[in-house]
C-alpha positions as CSV (number, residue, x, y, z in Angstrom):
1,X,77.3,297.0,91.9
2,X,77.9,295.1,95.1
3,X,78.5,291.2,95.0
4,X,76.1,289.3,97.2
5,X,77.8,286.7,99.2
6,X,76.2,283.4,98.9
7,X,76.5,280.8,101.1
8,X,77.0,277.3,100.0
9,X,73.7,275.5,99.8
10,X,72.5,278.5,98.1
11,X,75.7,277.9,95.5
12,X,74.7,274.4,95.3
13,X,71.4,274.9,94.8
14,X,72.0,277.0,91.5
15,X,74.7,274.8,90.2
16,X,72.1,271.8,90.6
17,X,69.3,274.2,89.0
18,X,71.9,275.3,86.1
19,X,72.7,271.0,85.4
20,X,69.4,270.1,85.8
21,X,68.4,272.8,83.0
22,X,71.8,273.9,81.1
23,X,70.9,276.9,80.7
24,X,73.6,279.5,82.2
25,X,72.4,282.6,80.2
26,X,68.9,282.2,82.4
27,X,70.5,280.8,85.2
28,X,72.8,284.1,85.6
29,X,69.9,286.8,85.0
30,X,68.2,285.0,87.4
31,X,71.2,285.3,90.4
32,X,72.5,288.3,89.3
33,X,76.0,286.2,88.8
34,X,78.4,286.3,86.1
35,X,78.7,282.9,83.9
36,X,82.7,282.7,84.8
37,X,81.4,282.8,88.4
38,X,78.6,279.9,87.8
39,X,81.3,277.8,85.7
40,X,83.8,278.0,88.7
41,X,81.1,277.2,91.1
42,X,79.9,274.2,89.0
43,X,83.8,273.2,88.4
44,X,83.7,273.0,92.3
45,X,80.6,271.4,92.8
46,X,81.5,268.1,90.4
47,X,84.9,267.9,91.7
48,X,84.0,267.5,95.2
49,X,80.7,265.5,94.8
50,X,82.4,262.4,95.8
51,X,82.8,263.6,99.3
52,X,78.6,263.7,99.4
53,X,79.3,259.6,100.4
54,X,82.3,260.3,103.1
55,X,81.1,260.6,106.7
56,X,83.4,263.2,108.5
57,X,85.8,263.0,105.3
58,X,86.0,259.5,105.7
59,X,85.2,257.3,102.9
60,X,82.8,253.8,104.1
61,X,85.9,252.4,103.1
62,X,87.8,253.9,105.3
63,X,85.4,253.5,108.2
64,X,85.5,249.6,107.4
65,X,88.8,249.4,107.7
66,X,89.3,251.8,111.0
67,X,86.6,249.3,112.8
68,X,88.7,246.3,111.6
69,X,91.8,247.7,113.1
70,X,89.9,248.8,116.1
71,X,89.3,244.9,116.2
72,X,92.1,243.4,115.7
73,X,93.6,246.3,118.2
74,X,91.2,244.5,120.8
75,X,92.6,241.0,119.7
76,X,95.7,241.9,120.3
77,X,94.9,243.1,124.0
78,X,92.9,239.9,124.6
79,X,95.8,237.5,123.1
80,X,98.4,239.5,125.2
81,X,96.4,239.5,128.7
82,X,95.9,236.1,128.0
83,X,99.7,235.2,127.6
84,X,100.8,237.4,131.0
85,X,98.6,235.2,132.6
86,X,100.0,232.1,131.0
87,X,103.6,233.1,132.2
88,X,102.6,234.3,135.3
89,X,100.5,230.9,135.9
90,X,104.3,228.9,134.4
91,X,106.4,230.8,136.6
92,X,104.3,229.8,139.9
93,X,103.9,226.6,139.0
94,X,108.0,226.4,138.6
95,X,108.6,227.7,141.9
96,X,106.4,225.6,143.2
97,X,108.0,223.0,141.8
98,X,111.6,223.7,142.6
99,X,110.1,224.4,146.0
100,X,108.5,220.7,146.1
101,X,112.1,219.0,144.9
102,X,113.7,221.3,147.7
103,X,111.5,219.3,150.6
């Protein structure tokens, strides 16, 4: 007999139906699946349920944490523009003032 290739919400969808009930004899006559096959899927299921709360694999605290460097990033650009025009401002005002002893 042929195997039917599931896709994944349907695999989720009987793993979810199979914890919800526990019973994989009923569960398996019901998909036409072998309880090895159910077992593996629900193996894969719990072990990647976390990533249910990641955002593009990303956990929320990893998204906190990329915003705050983004941040501080922009700190860094504002503190630095800041000082170039501090030592450009310094360096005029020394050559205007060598140039005013020089008179």
């Amino acid at each position: 007999m042929k195997q039917k290739r599931r896709d994944a919400k349907e695999k989720a969808r009987i793993v979810i139906e199979y914890l919800s009930t526990r019973r994989a004899e009923e569960i398996c006559n019901k998909y036409g699946i072998h309880q090895n096959q159910l077992y593996r899927w629900r193996d894969e299921f719990l072990s990647n349920a976390h990533k249910t709360f990641e955002v593009n694999g990303i956990t929320k605290k990893e998204q906190k944490l990329i915003r705050e460097i983004q941040e501080l990033k922009s700190i860094i650009g504002d503190l630095t523009l800041e000082l170039k025009k501090r030592k450009t401002s310094y360096i005029k005002k020394e050559k205007d003032d060598e140039n005013d002893r020089g008179k």
